[in-house]
N, C-alpha and C positions, 0 to 999 in steps of 0.2 A: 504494500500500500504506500509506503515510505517512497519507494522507487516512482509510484506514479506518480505523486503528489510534487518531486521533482522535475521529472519530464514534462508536468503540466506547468510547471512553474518557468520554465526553461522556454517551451516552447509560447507562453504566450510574452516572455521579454523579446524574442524576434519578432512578434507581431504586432505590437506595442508601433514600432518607429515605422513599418510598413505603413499603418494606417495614417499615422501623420506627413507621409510620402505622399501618400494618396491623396490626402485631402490638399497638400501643396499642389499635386500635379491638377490636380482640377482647377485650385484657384488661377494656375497661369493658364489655361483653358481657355477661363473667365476672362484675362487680361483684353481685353479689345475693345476698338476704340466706337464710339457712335453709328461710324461709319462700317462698322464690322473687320475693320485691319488692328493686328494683330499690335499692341504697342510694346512699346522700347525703352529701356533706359530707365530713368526715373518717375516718368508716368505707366511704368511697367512694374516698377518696387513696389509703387504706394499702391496700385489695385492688388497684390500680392496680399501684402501687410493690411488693406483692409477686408479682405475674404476672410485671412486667416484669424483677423483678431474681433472677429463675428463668433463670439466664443458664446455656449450653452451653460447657464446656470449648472447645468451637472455636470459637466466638464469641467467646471471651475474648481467645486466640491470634490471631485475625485483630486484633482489638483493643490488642495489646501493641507499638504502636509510637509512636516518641519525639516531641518536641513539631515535627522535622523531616520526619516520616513516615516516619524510617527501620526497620525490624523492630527490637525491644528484643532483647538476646540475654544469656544466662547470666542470673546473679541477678536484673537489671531484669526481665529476664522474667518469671521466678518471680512478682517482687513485685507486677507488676500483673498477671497471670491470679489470684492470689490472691485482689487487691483488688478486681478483677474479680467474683470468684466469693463474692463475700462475705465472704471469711474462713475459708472453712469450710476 
């Protein structure tokens, strides 16, 4: 049981950065201009960086833990789902 509980542990740290691969590769997909041409440069970063930082309240929460990996709880939490979330 031990054995599986590793190999699932293992196997889903490789899928982990997969998904975040993905979700980049879609938001430069999304990069393109009014005109439907594809852009460049710095008006190419910042549609990047605004797809990706269209983040999900539970995304956030998954995300809100200490530099020890432990769950952040009360105010720390707060303050990174916040920072998380942009601010908003």
């Amino acid at each position: 049981m031990k054995k599986i509980i590793v190999a699932l542990s293992i196997a889903l740290s490789f899928a982990i950065p997969t998904y975040a691969f993905a979700d980049q590769a879609a938001c430069e997909a999304k990069a393109v201009s009014k005109d439907g041409k594809p852009l460049y440069g710095a008006a190419k970063d910042a549609s990047i960086k605004k797809c990706m930082g269209d983040a999900k309240p539970n995304d956030c929460e998954a995300k809100a833990v200490s530099k020890d990996g432990k769950p952040l709880y009360g105010a720390a939490k707060d303050a990174s789902i916040k920072k998380c979330m942009g601010g908003k």
